[in-house]
C-alpha distance (Angstrom), angle and dihedral (degrees) to the residues before:
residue distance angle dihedral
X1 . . .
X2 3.75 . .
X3 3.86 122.3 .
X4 4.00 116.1 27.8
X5 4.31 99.9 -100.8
X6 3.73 116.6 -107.9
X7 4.06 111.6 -114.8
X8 3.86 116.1 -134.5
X9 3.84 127.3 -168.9
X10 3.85 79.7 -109.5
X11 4.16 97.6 50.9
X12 3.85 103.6 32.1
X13 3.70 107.8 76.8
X14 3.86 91.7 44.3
X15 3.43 81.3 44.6
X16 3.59 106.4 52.6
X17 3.86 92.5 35.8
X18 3.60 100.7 95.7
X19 4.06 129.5 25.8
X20 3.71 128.2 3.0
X21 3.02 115.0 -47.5
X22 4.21 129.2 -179.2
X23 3.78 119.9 -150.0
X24 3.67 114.7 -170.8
X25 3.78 102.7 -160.4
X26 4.16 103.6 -146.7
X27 3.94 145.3 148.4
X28 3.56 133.1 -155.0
X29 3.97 97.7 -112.4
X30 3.62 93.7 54.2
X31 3.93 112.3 105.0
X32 4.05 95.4 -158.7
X33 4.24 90.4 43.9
X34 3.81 79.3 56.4
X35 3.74 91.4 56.2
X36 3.77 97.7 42.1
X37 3.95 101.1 45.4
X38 3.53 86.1 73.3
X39 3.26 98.3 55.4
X40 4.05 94.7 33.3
X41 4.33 74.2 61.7
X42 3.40 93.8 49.9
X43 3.83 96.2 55.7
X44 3.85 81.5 44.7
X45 3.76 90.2 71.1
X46 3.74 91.1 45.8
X47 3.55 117.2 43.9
X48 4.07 103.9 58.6
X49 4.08 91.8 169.3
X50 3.57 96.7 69.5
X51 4.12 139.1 37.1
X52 3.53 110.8 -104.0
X53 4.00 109.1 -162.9
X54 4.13 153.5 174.2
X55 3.55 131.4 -145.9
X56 3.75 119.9 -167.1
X57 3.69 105.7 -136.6
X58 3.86 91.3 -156.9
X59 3.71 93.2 53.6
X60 3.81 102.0 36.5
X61 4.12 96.5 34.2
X62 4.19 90.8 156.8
X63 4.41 92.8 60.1
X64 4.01 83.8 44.8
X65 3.83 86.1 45.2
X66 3.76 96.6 47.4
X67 3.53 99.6 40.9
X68 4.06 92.1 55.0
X69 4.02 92.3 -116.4
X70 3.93 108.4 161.2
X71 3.52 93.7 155.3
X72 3.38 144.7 44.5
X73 2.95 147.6 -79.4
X74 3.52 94.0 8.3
X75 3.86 116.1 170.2
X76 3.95 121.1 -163.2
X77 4.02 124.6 -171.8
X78 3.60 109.0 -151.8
X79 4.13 126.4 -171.9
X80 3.32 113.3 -162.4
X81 3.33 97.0 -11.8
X82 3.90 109.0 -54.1
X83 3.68 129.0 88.6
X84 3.96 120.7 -90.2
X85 3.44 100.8 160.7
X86 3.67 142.9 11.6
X87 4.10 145.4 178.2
X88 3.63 138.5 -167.3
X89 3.78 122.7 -156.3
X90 3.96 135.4 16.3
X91 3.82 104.7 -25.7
X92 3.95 121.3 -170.3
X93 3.76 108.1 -121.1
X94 3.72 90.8 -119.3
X95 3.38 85.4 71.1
X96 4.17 104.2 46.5
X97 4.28 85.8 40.2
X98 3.98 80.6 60.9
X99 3.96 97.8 45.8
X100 3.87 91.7 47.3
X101 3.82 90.1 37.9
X102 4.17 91.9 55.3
X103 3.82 93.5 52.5
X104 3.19 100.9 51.3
């Protein structure tokens, strides 16, 4: 798969709707979103069963609005389309592997 997909107010409900599905809420001026795309790409790469994604605050300010994010990064897993878990700050991928891996 590559790169984790970027999320637009066009592609994230469809997206979301069915599976797990993390969303790593980011933008490009934020020092710790800089550190943990990376790694949000890294689990990308690994975990095949589930949509690993980004959303660009900046650029998609109504999902950042909606979903209550007023700080970032933020990262939500969603199964079938609600929230069952969620993070704010740096996290170590250890820890986002596990959240994914538990809702599967």
């Amino acid at each position: 798969m590559g790169a984790a997909k970027e999320l637009t107010v066009d592609n994230f409900k469809e997206t979301i709707a069915t599976g797990v599905t993390l969303v790593d809420f980011w933008a490009t001026w934020c020092g710790p979103c800089r550190m943990l795309g990376p790694i949000v790409d890294e689990i990308a790469t690994e975990i095949t069963e589930a949509d690993i994604c980004k959303v660009d605050c900046d650029a998609q300010r109504d999902l950042a609005v909606e979903y209550g994010v007023n700080s970032i990064p933020a990262i939500f897993i969603f199964k079938d389309g609600k929230i069952v878990d969620s993070f704010n700050g740096v996290q170590s991928k250890a820890d986002l592997v596990e959240a994914v891996k538990k809702n599967l």
